[in-house]
N, C-alpha and C positions, 0 to 999 in steps of 0.2 A: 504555864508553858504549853504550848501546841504548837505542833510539827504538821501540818498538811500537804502528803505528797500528790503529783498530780503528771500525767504524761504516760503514762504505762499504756500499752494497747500490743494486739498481734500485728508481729512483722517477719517483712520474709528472710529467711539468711542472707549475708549480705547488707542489710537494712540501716534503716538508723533512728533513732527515738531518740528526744530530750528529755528526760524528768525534772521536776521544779518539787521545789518544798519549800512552802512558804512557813517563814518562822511569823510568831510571836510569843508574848510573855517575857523576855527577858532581852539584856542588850545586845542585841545579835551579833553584833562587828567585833567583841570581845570573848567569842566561842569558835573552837576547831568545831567544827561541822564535816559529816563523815556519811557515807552509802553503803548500808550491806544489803545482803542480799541471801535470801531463800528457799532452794529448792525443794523441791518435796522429796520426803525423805533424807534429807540431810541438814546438819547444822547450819546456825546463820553464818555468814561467813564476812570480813571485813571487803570493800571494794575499792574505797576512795577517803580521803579525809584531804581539807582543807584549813589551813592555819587564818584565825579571823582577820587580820587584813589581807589576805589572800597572795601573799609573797611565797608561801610555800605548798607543795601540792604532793599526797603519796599516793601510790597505786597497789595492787595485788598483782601478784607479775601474770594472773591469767588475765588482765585487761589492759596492762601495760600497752601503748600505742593505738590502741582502739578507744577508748572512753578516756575522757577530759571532763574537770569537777571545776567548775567556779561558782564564783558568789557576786551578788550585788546587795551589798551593806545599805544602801539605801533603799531597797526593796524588801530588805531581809527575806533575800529567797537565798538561795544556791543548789545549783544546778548539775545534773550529769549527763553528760554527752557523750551518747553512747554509738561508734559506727562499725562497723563490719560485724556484724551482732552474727554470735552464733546458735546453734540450738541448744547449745548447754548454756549461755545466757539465760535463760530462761528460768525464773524463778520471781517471787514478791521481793519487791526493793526497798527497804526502809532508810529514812533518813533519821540523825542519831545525832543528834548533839552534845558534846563529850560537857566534864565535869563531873563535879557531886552534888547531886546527882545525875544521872545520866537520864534522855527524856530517849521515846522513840514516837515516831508516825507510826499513821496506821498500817500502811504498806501502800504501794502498786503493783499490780501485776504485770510482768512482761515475760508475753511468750515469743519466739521465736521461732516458725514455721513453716514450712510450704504448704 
C-alpha cells in the first residue's frame, strides 16, 4: 500500500489549495479515504473522510463549508479542497486510508500566511 500526498504549498488567508493523494497497493474504490491534519505542537486531528463510491462525505465542523474531499476511483487519487484557508489551517496534511489496517502518507505541508 502507498498513499502519495501531493499540493501543499504557502498561501495567503483567504486562499485556496487542492491536495491530491494518489493511492495504490490495494482496491481503492472499496476504501473510506480520509484528511487529517497536523499542527505543531498538537495532535493529529481528523479533517475529512469519504465513503469509497463517494455517495457520502464528513467533515470537522472547523472546516465545515470551506473544504470539500472527493475522489476519482479511476485515478485512485482523492482530493481536498480546500478555500477560504485560514492561518490556523496550517499544519502537514496526511491522507489515511481506513481499515485493518490503517496506512498513512507521508504528509504535505500547508502553511497559511501573509
Amino acid at each position: 500500500v502507498q498513499l502519495v500526498e501531493s499540493g501543499g504549498g504557502l498561501v495567503q488567508p483567504g486562499g485556496s489549495l487542492r491536495l491530491s493523494c494518489a493511492a495504490s497497493g490495494f482496491t481503492f474504490s472499496t476504501y473510506v479515504m480520509s484528511w487529517y491534519r497536523q499542527a505543531p505542537g498538537k495532535e493529529r486531528e481528523f479533517v475529512a473522510l469519504i465513503t469509497g463510491p463517494g455517495g457520502y462525505s464528513q467533515y470537522a465542523d472547523s472546516v465545515k463549508g470551506r473544504f470539500s474531499i472527493s475522489r476519482d476511483n479511476a485515478k485512485n487519487t482523492v482530493y481536498l479542497h480546500m478555500n477560504s484557508l485560514k492561518p490556523e489551517d496550517t499544519a502537514v496534511y496526511y491522507c489515511n486510508r481506513g481499515g485493518n489496517p490503517m496506512y498513512w502518507g507521508q504528509g504535505t505541508q500547508v502553511t497559511v500566511s501573509s
